[in-house]
GUKEVEX-193495 format. One record per residue: residue number from 1; x, y, z of N, C-alpha, C, O in turn; chain; residue in one letter. Coordinates in steps of 0.05 Angstrom, whole numbers, always signed. Layout:
GUKEVEX-193495
{pt NUM {X Y Z} {X Y Z} {X Y Z} {X Y Z} "A" "A"}
...
//
This chain:
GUKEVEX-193495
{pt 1 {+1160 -547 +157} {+1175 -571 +158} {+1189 -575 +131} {+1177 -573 +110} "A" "X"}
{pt 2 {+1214 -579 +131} {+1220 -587 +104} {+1245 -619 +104} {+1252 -626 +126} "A" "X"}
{pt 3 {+1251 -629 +90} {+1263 -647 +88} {+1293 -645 +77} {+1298 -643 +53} "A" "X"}
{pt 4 {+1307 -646 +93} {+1334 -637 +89} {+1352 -667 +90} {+1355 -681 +110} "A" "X"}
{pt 5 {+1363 -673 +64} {+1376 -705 +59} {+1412 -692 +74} {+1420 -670 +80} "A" "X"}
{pt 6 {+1423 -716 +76} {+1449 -719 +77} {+1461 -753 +70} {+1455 -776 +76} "A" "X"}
{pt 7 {+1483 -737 +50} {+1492 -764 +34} {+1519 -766 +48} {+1528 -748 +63} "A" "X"}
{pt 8 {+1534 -796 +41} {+1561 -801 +50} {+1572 -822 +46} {+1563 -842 +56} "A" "X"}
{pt 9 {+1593 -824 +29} {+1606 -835 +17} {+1628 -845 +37} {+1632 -828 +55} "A" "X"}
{pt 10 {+1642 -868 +39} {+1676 -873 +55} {+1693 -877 +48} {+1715 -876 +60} "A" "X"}
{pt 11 {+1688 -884 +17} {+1713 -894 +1} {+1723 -872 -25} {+1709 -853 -34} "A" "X"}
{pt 12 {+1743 -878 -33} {+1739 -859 -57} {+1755 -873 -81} {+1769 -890 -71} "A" "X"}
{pt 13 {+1759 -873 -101} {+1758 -880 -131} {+1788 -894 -120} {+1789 -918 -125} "A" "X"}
{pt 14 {+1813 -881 -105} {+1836 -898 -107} {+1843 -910 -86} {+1864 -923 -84} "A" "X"}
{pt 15 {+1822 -905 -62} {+1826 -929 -43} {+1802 -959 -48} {+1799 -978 -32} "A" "X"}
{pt 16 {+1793 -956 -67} {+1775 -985 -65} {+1771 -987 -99} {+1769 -971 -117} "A" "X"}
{pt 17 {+1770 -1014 -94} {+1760 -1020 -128} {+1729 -1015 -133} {+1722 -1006 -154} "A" "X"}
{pt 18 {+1708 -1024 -110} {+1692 -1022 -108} {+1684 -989 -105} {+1683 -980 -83} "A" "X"}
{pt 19 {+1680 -975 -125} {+1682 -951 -124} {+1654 -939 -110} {+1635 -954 -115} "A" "X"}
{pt 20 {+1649 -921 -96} {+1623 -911 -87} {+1615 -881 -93} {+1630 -862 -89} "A" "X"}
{pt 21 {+1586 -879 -103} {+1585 -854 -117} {+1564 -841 -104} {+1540 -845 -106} "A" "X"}
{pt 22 {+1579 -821 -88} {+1559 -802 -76} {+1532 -782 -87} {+1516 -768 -75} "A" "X"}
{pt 23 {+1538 -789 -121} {+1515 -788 -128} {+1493 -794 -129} {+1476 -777 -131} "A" "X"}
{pt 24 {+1486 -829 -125} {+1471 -841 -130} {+1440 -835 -106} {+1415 -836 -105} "A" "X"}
{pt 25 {+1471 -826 -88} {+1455 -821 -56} {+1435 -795 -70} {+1420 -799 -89} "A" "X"}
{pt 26 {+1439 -774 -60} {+1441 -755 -75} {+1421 -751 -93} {+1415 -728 -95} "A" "X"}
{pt 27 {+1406 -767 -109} {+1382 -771 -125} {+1374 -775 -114} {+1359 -759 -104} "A" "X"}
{pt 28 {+1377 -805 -100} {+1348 -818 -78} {+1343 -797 -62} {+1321 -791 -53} "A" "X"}
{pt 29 {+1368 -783 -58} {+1342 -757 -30} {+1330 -742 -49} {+1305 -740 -46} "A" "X"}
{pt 30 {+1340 -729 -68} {+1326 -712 -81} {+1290 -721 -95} {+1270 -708 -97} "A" "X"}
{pt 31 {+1296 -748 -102} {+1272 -761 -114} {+1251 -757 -82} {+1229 -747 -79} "A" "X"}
{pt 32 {+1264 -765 -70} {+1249 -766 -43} {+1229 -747 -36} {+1206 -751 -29} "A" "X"}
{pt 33 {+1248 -714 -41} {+1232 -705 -31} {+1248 -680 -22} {+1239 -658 -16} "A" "X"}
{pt 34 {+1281 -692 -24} {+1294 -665 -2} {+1291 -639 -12} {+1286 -636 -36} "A" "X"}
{pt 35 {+1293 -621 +2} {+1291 -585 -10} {+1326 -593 -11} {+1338 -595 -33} "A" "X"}
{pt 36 {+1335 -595 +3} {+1371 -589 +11} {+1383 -621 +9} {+1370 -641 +16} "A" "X"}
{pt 37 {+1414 -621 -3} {+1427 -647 -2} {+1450 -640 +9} {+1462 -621 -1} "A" "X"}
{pt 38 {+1462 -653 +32} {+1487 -643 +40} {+1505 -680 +32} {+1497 -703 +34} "A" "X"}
{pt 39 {+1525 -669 +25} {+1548 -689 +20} {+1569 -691 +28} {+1584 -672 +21} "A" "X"}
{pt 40 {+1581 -710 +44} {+1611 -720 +44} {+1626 -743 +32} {+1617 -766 +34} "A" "X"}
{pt 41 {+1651 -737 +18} {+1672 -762 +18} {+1688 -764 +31} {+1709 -753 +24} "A" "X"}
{pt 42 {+1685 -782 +60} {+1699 -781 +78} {+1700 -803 +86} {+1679 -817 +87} "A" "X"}
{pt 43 {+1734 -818 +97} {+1730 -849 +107} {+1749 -839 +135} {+1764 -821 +142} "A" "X"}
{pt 44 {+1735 -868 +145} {+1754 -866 +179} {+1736 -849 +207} {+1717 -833 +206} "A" "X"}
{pt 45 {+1743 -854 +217} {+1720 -850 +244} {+1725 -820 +246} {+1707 -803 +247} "A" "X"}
{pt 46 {+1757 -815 +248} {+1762 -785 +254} {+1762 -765 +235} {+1771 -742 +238} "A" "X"}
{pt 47 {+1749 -776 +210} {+1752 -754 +184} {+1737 -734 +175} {+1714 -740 +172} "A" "X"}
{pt 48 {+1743 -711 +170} {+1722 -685 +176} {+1710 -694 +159} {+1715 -708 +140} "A" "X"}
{pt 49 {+1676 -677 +174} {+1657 -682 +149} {+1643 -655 +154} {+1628 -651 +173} "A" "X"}
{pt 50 {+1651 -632 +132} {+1648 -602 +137} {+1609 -605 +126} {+1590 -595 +137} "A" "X"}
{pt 51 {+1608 -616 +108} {+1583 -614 +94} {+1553 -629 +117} {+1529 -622 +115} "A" "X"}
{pt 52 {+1565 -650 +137} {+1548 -658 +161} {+1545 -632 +177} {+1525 -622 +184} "A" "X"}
{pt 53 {+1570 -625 +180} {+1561 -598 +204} {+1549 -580 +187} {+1534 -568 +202} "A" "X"}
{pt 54 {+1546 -572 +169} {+1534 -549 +144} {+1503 -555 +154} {+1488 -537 +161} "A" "X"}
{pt 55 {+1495 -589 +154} {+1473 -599 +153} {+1458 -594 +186} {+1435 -587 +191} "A" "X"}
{pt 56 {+1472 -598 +197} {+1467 -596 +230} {+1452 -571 +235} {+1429 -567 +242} "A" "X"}
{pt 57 {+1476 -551 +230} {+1459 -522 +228} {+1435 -507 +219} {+1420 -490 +228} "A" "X"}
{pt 58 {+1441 -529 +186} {+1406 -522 +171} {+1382 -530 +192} {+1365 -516 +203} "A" "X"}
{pt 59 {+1386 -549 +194} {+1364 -562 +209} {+1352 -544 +223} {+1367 -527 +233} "A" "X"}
{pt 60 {+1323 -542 +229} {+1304 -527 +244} {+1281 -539 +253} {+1267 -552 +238} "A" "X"}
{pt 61 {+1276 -533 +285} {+1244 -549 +295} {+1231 -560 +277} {+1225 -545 +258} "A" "X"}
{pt 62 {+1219 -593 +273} {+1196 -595 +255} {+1212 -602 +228} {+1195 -606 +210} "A" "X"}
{pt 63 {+1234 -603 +219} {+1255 -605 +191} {+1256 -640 +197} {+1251 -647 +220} "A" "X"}
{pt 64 {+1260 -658 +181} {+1262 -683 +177} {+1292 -682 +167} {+1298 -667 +148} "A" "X"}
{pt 65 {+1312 -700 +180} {+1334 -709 +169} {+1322 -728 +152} {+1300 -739 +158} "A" "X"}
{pt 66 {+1339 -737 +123} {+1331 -765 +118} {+1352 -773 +100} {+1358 -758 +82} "A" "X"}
{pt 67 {+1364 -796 +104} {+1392 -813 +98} {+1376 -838 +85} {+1355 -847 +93} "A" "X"}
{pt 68 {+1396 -849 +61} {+1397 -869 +50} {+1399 -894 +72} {+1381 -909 +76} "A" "X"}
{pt 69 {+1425 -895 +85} {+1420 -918 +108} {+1427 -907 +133} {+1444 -889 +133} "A" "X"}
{pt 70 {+1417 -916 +158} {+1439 -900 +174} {+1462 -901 +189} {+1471 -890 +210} "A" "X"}
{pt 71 {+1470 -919 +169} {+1503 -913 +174} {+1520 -897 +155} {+1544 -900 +153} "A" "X"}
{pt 72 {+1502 -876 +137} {+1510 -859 +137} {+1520 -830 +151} {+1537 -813 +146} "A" "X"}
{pt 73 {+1499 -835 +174} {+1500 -804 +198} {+1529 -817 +214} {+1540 -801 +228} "A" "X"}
{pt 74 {+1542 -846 +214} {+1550 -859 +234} {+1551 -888 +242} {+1531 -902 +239} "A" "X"}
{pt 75 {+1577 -896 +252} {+1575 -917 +253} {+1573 -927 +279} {+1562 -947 +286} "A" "X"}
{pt 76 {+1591 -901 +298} {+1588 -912 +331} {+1568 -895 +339} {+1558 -877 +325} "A" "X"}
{pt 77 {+1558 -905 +367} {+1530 -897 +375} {+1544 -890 +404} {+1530 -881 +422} "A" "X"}
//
């Protein structure tokens, strides 16, 4: 079993003042626990996120996803 994080950011430095740092994510999984961190900066429903599918694949029987919130994996269900 191992614990594989995925981080994700929507905004980026020149679309918001409120800046968001895919870093911060990124520690918390690592502090957590993750072996693996996958990251995107990606906004908008239709916006690739190459580093989620990277994550999809790692994944194996028995592997724990684990996200900061989860509306990071997603916002529609």
């Amino acid at each position: 079993m191992a614990l594989i994080g995925y981080a994700r950011v929507s905004t980026t430095e020149a679309k918001s003042r409120k800046r968001q740092h895919v870093e911060n994510q990124e520690k918390r999984l690592l502090d957590h626990g993750c072996e693996v961190v996958y990251s995107d900066k990606a906004s908008g429903r239709k916006a690739s996120r190459p580093e989620w599918d990277k994550c999809l694949s790692h994944l194996r029987g028995g592997d724990v996803l684990v996200v900061t919130k989860l509306d990071r994996v997603g916002r529609s269900a």
